[in-house]
C-alpha positions as CSV (number, residue, x, y, z in Angstrom):
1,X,61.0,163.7,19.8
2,X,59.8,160.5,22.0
3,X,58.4,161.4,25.0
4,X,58.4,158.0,25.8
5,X,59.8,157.7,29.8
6,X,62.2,154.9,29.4
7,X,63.7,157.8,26.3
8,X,63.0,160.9,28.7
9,X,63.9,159.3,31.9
10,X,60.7,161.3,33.8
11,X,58.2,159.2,35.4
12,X,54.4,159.5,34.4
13,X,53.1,161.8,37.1
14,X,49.2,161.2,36.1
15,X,47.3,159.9,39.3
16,X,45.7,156.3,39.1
17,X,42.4,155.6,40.2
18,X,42.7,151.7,40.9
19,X,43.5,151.9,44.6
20,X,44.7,148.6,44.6
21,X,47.3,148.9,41.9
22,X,48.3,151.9,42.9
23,X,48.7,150.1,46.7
24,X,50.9,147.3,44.9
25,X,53.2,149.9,43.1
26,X,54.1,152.1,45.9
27,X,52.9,151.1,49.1
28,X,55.9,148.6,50.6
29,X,54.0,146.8,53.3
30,X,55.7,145.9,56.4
31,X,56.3,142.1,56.8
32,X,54.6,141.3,53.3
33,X,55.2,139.3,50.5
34,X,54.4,141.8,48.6
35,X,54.5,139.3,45.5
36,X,51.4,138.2,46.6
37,X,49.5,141.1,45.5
38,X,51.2,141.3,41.8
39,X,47.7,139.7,40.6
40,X,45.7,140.2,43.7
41,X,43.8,143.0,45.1
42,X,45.6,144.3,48.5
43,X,42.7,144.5,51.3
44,X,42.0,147.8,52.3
45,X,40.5,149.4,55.3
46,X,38.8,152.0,55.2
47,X,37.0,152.8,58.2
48,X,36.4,151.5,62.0
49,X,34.2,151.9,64.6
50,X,33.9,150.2,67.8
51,X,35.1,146.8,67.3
52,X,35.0,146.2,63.5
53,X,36.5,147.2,60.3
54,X,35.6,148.4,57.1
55,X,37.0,147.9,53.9
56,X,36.6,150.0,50.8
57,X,33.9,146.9,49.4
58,X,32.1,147.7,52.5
59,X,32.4,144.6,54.0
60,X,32.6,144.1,57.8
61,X,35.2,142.3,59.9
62,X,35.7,141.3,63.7
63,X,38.8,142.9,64.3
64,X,40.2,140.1,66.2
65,X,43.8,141.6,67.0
66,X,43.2,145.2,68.1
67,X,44.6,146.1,64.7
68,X,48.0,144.8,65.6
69,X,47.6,144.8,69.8
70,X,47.0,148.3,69.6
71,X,43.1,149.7,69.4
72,X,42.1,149.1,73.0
73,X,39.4,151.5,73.5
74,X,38.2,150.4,69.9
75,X,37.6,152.3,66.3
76,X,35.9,155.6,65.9
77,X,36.5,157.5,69.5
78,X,35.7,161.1,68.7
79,X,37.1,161.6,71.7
80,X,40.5,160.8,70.7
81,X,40.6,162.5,67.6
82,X,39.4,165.5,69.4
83,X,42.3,165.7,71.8
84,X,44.5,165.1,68.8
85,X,43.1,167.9,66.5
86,X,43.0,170.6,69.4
87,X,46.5,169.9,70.5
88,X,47.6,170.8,67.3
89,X,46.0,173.5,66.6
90,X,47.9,175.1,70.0
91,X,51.5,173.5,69.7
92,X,51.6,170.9,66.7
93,X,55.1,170.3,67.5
94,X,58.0,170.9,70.1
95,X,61.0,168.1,70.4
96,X,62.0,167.5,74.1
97,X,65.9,167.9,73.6
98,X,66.4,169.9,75.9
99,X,63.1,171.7,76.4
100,X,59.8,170.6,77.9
101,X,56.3,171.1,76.8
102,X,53.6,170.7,78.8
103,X,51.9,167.2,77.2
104,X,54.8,165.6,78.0
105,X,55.6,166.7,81.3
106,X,51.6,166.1,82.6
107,X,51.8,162.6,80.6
108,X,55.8,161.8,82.0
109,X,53.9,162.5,85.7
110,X,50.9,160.4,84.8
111,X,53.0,157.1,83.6
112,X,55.4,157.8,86.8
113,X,52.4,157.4,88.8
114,X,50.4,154.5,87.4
115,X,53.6,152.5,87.5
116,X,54.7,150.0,90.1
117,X,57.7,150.5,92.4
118,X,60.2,153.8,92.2
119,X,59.9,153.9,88.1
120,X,59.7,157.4,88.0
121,X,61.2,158.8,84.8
122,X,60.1,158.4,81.4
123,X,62.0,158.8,78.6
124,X,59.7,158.9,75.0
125,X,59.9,157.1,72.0
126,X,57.6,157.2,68.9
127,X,57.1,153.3,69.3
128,X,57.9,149.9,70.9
129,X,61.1,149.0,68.9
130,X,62.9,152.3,69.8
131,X,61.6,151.5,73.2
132,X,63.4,148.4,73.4
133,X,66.6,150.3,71.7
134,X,66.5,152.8,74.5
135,X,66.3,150.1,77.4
136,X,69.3,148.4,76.1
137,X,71.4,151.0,75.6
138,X,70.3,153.0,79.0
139,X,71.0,149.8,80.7
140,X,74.6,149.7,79.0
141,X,75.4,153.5,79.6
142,X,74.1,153.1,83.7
143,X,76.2,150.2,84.1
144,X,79.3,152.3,82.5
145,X,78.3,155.2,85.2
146,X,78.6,152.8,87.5
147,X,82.1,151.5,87.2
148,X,81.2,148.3,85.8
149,X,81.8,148.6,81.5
150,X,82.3,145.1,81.2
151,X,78.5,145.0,81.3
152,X,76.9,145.1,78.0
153,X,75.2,141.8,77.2
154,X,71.7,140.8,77.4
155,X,69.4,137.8,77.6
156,X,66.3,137.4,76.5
157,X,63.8,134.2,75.3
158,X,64.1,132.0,72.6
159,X,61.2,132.6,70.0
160,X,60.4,135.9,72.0
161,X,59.8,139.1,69.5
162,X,61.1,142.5,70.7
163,X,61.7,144.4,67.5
164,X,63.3,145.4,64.6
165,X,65.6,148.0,65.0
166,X,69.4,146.0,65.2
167,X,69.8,145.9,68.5
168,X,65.7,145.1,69.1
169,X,66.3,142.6,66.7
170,X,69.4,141.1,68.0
171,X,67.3,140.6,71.5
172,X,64.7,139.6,69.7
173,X,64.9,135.3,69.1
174,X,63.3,134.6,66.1
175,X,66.2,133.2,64.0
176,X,64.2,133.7,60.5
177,X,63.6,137.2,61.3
178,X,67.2,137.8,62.2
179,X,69.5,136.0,59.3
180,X,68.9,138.6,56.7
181,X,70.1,141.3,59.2
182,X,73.7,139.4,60.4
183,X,75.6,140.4,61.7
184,X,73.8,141.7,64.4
185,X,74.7,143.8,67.6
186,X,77.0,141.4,69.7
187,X,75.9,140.3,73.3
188,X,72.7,138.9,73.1
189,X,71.9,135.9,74.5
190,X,68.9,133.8,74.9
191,X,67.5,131.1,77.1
192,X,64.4,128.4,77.0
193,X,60.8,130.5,76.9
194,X,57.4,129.6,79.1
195,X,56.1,127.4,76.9
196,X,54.2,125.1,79.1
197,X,52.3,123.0,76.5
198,X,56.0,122.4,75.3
199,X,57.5,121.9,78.1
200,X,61.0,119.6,78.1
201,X,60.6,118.5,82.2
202,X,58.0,119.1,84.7
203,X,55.3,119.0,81.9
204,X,53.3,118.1,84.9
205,X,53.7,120.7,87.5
206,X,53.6,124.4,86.1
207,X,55.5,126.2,89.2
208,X,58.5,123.3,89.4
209,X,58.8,124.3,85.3
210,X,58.5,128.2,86.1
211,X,61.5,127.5,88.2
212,X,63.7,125.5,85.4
213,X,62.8,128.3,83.3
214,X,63.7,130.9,85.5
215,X,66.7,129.3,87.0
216,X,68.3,129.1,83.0
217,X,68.6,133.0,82.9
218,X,70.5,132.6,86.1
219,X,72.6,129.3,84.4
220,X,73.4,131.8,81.3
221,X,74.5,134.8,83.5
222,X,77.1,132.5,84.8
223,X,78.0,131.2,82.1
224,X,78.4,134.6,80.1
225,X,79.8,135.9,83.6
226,X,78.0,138.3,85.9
227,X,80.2,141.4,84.9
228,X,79.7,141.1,81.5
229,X,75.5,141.1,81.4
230,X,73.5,144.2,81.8
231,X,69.9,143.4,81.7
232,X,67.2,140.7,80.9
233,X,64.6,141.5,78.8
234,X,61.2,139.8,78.9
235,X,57.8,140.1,78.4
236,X,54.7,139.4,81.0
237,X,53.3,137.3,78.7
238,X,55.5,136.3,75.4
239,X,53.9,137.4,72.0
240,X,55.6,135.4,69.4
241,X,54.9,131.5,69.9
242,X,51.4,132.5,70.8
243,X,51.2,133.9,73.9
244,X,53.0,132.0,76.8
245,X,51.9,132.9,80.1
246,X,54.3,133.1,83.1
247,X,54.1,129.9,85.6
248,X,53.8,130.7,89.3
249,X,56.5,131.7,90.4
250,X,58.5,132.5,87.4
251,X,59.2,136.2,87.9
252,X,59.6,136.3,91.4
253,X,62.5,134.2,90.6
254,X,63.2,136.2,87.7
255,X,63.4,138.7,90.4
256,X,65.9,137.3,93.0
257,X,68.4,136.5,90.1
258,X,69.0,140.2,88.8
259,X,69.2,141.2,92.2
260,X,71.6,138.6,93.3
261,X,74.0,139.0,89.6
262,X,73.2,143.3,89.5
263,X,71.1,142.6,86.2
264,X,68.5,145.4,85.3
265,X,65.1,143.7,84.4
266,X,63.4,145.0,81.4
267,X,59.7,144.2,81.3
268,X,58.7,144.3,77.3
269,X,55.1,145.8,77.6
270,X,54.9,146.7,74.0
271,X,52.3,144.4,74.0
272,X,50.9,143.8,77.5
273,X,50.8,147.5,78.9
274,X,47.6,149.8,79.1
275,X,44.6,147.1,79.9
276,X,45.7,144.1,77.7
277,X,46.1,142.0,80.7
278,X,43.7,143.6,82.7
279,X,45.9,146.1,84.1
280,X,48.0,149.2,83.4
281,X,51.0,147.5,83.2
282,X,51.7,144.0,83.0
283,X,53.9,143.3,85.5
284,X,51.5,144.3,87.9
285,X,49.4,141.3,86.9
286,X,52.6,138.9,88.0
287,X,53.3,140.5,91.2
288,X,57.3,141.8,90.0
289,X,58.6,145.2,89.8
290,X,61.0,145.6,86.7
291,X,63.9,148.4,86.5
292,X,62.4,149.0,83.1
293,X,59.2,149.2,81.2
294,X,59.2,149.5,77.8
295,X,55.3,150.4,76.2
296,X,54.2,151.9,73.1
297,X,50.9,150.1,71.4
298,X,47.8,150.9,73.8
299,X,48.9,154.2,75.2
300,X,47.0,156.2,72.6
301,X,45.0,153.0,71.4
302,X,46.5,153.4,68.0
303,X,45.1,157.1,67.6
304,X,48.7,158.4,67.3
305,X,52.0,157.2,67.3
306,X,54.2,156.9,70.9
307,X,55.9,154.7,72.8
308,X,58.3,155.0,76.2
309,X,60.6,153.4,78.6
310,X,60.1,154.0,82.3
311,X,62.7,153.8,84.4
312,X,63.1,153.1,87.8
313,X,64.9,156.0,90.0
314,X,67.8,153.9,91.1
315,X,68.8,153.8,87.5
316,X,68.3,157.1,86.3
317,X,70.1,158.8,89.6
318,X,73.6,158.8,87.9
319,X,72.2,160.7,84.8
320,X,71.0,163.2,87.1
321,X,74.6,163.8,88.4
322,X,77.4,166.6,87.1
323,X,77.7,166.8,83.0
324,X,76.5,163.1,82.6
325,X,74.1,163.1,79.5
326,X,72.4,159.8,77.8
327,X,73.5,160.5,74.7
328,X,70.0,159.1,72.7
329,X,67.1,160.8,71.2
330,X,64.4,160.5,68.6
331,X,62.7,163.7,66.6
332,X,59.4,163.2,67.3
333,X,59.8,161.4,70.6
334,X,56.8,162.8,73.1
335,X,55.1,164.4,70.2
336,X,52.8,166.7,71.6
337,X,49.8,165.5,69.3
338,X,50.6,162.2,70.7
339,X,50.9,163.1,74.3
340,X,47.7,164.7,74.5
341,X,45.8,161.5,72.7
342,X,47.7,159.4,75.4
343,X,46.6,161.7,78.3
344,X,42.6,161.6,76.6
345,X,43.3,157.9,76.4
346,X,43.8,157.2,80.0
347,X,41.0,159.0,80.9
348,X,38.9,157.3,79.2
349,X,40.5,154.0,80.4
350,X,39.5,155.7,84.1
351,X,36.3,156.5,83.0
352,X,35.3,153.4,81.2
353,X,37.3,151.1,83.3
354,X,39.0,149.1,80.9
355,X,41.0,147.4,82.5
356,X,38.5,145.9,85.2
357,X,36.1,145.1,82.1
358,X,39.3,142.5,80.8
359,X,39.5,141.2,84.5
360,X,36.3,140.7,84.4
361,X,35.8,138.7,81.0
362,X,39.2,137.4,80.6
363,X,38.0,134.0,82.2
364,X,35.0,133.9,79.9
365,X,37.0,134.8,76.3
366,X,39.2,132.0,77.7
367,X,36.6,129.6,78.3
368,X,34.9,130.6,75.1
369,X,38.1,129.4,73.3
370,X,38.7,126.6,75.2
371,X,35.6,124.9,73.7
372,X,37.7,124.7,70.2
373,X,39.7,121.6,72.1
374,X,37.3,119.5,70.6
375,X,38.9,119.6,67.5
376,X,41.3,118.0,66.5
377,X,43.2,120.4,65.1
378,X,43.4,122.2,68.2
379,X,46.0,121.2,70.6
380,X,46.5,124.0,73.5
381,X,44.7,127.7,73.9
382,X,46.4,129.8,76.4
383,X,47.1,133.3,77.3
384,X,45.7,135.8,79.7
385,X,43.2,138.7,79.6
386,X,42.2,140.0,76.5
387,X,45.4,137.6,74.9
388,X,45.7,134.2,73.7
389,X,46.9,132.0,71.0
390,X,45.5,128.8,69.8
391,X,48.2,125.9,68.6
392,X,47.4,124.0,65.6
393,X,48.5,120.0,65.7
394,X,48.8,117.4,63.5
395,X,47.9,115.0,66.0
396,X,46.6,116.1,69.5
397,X,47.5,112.9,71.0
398,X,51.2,113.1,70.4
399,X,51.2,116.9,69.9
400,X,53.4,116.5,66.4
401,X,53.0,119.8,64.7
402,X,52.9,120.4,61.0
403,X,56.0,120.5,58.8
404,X,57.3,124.2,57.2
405,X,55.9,123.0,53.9
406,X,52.5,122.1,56.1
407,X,52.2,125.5,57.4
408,X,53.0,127.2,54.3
409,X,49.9,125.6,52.8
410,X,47.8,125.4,56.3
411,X,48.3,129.4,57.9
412,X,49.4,131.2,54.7
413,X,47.4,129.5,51.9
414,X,43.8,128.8,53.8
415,X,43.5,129.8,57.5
416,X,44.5,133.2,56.8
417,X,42.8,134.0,53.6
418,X,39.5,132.7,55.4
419,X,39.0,133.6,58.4
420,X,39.7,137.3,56.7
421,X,37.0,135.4,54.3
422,X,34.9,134.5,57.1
423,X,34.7,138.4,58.4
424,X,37.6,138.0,61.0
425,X,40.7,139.6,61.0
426,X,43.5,138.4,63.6
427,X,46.7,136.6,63.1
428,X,47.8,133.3,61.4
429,X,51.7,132.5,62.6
430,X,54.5,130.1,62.3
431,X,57.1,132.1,63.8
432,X,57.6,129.1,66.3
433,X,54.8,126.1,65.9
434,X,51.5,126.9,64.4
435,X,49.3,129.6,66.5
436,X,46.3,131.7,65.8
437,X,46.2,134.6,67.6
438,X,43.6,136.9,69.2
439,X,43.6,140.3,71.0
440,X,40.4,141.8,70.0
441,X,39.8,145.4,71.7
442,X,39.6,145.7,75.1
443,X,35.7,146.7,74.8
444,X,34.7,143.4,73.4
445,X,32.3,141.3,75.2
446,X,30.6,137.7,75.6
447,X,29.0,138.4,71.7
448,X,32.6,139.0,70.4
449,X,33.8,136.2,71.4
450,X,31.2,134.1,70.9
451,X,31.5,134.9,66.9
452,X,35.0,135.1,66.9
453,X,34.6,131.2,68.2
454,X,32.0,130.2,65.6
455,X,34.3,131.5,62.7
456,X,37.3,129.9,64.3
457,X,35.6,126.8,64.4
458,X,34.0,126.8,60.5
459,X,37.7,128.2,59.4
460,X,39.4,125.3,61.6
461,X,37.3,122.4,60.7
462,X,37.8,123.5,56.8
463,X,41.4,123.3,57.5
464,X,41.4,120.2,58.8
465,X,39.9,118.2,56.3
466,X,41.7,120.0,53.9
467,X,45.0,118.1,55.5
């Protein structure tokens, strides 16, 4: 009788020993093309410590994004690992439906108090899309409580990336990202981004700009009409597009808008929370105090999975009333394991001082970047602290950008593949014009960025006269 599996229908059980193949044929990688690595070896890494990764080759790379914005303290903290191995060998796991434990309590008080303003309650996610998810949906229950269910809509920026879960991703505006999915969650609305070097008027004067921008939200709340629109989502400084930077004055604006309209603001720190910017929380870096913080990324510095939205006291207060109940929840939200790494984390923040170390520097990484201008590939570096993105031109002069066919071969078919090459990892993106983006972690110094220039600038030149 064949035993042949296509006859026998049972799948050959034996274990392979090419990592790589065995990679292609059952590891689905998240935003891959994962027909890329039908004849090519997927990278994998192995080990870190301190700022650099390892992959199974042993060869070294600058790990130029934090891993993906994530591994602020850097690789290879016992410390961390510690925390995460003794908390669950005491209480692995305990859901808080319900029930507390006492990670998440001492961690819920520890977020309440490092945050700006009266955000004082903190309700856990396992990371920063379900974040995002929770935000809009508290922000659409509170308005309910409040008399007002007309409210359910939200704005957010055009190019800006908050996500993937449906409603995330219906906030988030990156139309490429979002076509497969449609239709998406109804309601969401966006409005022009703070993209300076891009500017459609007051190229020339960053704070009369700030104020178009802002004033569009205020435009699009009218035009939607206040009672229908429950929040504005935006982040401190916008990922996607390669990291736009508030003008002055933006976010005060911002500010007076949702009060005037009765719009909760949602600050997106996925990204910018825990040190990236220099400080706990981003919004502190911009002088504003949000209704809502969603984080996840940097709270354990990748050493375990968790993520939260902090919410201000005047919107919680009519969940804390009679048999009201915000009917939302996630298994493993405020994980003990997770809570404990996050508490560990923080201290070591305090003890290290992270964050003034990126206040510190953040000038100097800048300025470090900034001598790539004289190429002529390079048409604008910006950012802020330990975050920036470079944008790649055609022609500096007239800032014409490449083609999708141009970036296809440019980003995905050489700048990628060498700088990798080159011994740096960080990211190559066209989701918006042409930016290369780098976050290294948050322990890096004048010697980091120093090499991270010099392979930028070998990688960069190659591209260009590869054009």
């Amino acid at each position: 009788m064949s035993t042949d599996t296509e006859t026998t229908g049972q799948k050959d059980t034996a274990p392979k020993h090419d990592q790589h193949s065995t990679a292609y044929d059952h590891l689905w990688m998240h935003f891959t093309r994962m027909s890329s690595y039908e004849h090519a070896p997927v990278p994998t890494i192995v080990r870190g410590e301190g700022v650099h990764i390892y992959d199974d080759r042993g060869r070294r790379y600058l790990d130029g994004l934090a891993g993906l914005f994530v591994v602020q303290a850097g690789h290879g903290r016992a410390e961390l690992a510690e925390a995460a191995a003794k908390q669950a060998q005491e209480l692995a796991f305990f859901p808080v439906w319900s029930y507390a434990h006492p990670k998440a309590v001492e961690l819920a008080e520890r977020l309440a108090h490092l945050a700006p303003g009266d955000l004082n309650k903190v309700f856990f996610t396992t990371g920063g899309g379900e974040a995002v998810e929770t935000a809009w949906k508290l922000a659409k229950q509170y308005h309910r409580l409040m008399g007002r269910p007309g409210r359910h809509k939200v704005i957010s920026r055009a190019v800006a990336y908050h996500g993937t879960p449906h409603g995330a991703l219906s906030i988030t505006g990156l139309p490429a990202l979002r076509a497969p999915f449609e239709p998406l969650v109804p309601g969401a609305h966006k409005v022009p981004n703070t993209n300076l070097y891009r500017a459609p008027v007051h190229g020339d004067d960053p704070e009369a700009f700030g104020r178009w921008a802002a004033d569009r939200i205020e435009e699009q709340i009218l035009f939607e009409g206040p009672d229908t629109v429950a929040a504005v989502f935006l982040e401190p400084v916008q990922n996607a597009g390669g990291c736009f930077p508030p003008p002055p004055g933006y976010f005060r604006r911002v500010r007076e808008i949702c009060d005037t309209y009765d719009v909760l603001l949602v600050s997106d720190e996925v990204i910018c929370a825990f040190g990236r910017l220099g400080t706990t929380f981003g919004c502190e870096k911009f002088g504003y105090v949000p209704d809502i913080i969603t984080c996840a990324k940097g709270m354990t510095s990748g050493y375990s999975p968790i993520g939260a939205a902090i919410v201000s006291d005047r919107v919680a207060e009519p969940f804390y009333r009679g048999d009201t109940t915000f009917l939302h929840g996630y298994t493993f939200g405020g994980h003990p394991v997770s809570a404990a790494v996050a508490l560990a984390n923080l201290d070591l923040f305090d003890r290290e001082g992270l964050n003034q170390h990126v206040l510190d520097h953040e000038a100097a990484f800048l300025g470090t970047l900034s001598r790539l201008h004289d190429l002529p590939i390079v048409g604008d570096v910006r950012g802020n602290g330990f975050f920036y993105g470079i944008e790649l031109v055609k022609d500096k002069a007239t800032k014409e950008t490449f083609t999708p066919e141009e970036c296809e071969r440019l980003l995905y078919g050489l700048v990628s593949k060498k700088l990798f090459e080159n011994g740096l990892y960080c990211r190559a993106d066209d989701r918006g014009d042409p930016v290369v983006q780098l976050a290294p972690p948050l322990i890096a110094g004048q010697d980091v960025f120093d090499e991270i220039e010099q392979i930028l600038r070998h990688v960069l030149t190659e591209a260009w006269a590869a054009i």
